[in-house]
N, C-alpha and C positions, 0 to 999 in steps of 0.2 A: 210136379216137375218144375227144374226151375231155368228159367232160360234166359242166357246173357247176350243182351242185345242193346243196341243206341238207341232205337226207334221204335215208340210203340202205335200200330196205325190204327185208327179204328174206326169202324163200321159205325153207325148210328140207329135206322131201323132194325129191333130186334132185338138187339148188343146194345149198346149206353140206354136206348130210350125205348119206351113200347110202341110197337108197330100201329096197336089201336091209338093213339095218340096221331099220326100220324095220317093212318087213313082214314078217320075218323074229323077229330076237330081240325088240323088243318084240311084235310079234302071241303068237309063241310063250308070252310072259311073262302075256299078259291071259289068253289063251283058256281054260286052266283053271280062273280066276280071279274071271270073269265071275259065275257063280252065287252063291258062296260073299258076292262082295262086292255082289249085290246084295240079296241076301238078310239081309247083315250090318247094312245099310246105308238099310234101307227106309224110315227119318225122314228120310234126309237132303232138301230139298227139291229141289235138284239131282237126286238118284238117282232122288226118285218121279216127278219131271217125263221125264228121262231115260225111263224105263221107262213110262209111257204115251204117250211119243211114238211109242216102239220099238211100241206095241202097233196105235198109229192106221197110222204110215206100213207096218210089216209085213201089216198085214191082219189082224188078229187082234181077238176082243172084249175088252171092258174087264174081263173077269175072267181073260183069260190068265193060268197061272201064272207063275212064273220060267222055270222049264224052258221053256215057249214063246218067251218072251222071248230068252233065249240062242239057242233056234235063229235065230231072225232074227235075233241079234247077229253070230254065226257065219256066218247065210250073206252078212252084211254085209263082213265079214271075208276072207272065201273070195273075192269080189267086187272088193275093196278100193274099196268104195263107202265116200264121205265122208261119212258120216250124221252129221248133227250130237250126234243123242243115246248114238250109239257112240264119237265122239270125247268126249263126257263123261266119260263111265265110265271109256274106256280111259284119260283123263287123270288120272285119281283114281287109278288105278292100279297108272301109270308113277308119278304123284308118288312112292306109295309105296314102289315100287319102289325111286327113283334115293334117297331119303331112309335105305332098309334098308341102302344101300348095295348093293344087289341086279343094279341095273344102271348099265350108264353110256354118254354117246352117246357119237354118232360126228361129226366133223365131217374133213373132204379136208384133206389135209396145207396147200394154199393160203390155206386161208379165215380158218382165227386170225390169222398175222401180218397181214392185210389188213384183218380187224374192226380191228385193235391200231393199223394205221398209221390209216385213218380215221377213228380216234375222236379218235385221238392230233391230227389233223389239223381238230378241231371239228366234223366231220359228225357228224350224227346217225340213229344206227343203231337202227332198228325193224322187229322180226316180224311178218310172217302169214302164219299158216299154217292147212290146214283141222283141224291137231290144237289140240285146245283148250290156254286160254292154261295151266288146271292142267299140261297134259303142255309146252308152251313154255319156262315158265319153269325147269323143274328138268333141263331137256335143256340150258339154256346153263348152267348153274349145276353140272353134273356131267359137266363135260369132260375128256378126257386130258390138255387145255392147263391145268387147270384152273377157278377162277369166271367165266365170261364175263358174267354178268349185270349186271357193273358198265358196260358197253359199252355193253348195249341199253337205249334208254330207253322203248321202250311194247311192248306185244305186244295184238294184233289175231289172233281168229279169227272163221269164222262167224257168231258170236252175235253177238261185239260189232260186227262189220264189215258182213257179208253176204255173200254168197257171192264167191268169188275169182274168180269167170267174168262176172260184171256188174258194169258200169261204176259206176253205183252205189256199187256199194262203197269202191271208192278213192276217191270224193267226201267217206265218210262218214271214212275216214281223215287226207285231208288237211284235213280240217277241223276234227277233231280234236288234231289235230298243227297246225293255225295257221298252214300256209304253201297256197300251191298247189299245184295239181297237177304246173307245169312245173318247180316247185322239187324233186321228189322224183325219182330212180332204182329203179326194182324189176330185180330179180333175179329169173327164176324158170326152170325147166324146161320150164314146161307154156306152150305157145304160148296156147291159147285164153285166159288170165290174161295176158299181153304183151296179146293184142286189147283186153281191158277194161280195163285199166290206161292203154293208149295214148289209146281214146276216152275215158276221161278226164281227157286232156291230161298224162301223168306221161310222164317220159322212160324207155324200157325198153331191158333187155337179156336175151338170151333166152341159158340156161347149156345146153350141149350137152356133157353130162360121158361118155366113155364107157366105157360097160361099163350104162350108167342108162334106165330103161325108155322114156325118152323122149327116145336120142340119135338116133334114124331119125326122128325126127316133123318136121314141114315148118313151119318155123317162116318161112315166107314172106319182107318185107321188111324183119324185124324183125336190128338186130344181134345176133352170136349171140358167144360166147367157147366157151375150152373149160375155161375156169381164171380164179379172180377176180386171177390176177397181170394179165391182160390188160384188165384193166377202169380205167379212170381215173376219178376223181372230184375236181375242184376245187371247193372254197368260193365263194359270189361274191366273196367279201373277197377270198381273195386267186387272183382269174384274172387280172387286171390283172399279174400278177407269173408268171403262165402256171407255177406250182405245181399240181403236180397230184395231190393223196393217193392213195398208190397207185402213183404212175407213176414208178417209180426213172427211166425217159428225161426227166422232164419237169423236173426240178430239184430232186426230193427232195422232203422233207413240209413241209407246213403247218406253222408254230411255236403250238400251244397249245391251249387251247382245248380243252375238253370237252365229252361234247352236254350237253345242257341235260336238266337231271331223270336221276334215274337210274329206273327204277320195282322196286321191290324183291317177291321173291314174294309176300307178303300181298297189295298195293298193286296189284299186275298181276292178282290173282285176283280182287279184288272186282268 
């Protein structure tokens, strides 16, 4: 199927990169980490908001100390529950990580040259994911392929978006972004995001990667890939000439065209 749209958003765990990478070496990377930098870090307003949230949503009173804090970061972690004041911290964290040069992501051998042809091709390519946009940006920006952050023009998580399971939120996105909802394509893994993404009129595709914790899951009458070579995306400009970015059967790329804005780490963090 091929589908014409301006905007292509994309998911991160599962869809561009492996989940085990994620819960794996970076979890690995925070978890020691946790105490030290919240403790290090207790002006920040970010980290003290972070850390009474962790206090409200865990159960705990308002004079928890750290050490409390971490257990419910932990047992947040052991979970893989999307906490938005866990994907905080853990973002500050990988920042500094992927900046130490400490770590570096992962994306499926598919997805670069495809970011590269659609960008190449004047779509516009946009993140969200439930890890905050701190850990977003320095994940595209610290690839084997190299900087990809010149591709992506905005990144959207929790905070700025809302949750990725309500429809809601992909309203607050595309409106953001200044097109509608039927202008845009998402990528994701996780079917219940296809449901809210769809009822808010965006076009979906549901990514079934396997060996990924959610290639068994029933992704009902939603289209499904196993690989973004399979995925088509044409510009409205030029469907009329049945170009399709992406689709080596359809007649090759788009000529030009870059998305519009680039958004750069500062600029994406604010």
């Amino acid at each position: 199927m091929t589908h014409t749209a301006r905007v292509v958003v994309l998911d991160i765990e599962g869809t561009t990169s492996a989940a085990g990478f994620v819960q794996g070496d970076l979890y690995d990377y925070a978890r020691p980490r946790l105490l030290s930098w919240i403790s290090e870090h207790a002006d920040d307003p970010a980290i003290a908001a972070a850390v009474a949230q962790t206090r409200t949503d865990g159960g705990l009173g308002p004079d928890a100390d750290a050490e409390a804090v971490v257990g419910v970061l932990h047992g947040w972690m052991d979970a893989d529950v999307k906490a938005t004041p866990l994907k905080t911290i853990q973002g500050q964290l990988w920042a500094a990580g992927f900046a130490a040069g400490e770590l570096r992501s992962h994306f499926f051998d598919d997805v670069v040259p495809r970011l590269r042809a659609w960008h190449e091709a004047g779509l516009r390519l946009v993140s969200f994911s439930s890890g905050s946009i701190a850990s977003q940006v320095p994940w595209y920006r610290h690839a084997d392929a190299g900087d990809l952050t010149p591709l992506i023009e905005d990144y959207f998580d929790t905070v700025k978006a809302g949750s990725k399971r309500e429809a809601s939120s992909y309203d607050t996105i595309a409106s953001s972004l200044g097109v509608t909802g039927a202008q845009i394509l998402f990528l994701t893994d996780l079917p219940a995001e296809l449901d809210a993404a769809a009822a808010a009129g965006w076009q979906v595709t549901g990514v079934r990667r396997e060996g990924e914790p959610n290639f068994g899951a029933d992704f009902g009458s939603h289209e499904v890939v196993a690989s973004f070579d399979e995925v088509h995306v044409v510009a409205p400009e030029a469907a009329a000439g049945g170009i399709a970015a992406g689709g080596f059967g359809a007649g090759g790329f788009a000529a030009g065209g870059g998305a519009a804005g680039v958004a750069g780490a500062a600029g994406a963090q604010a």
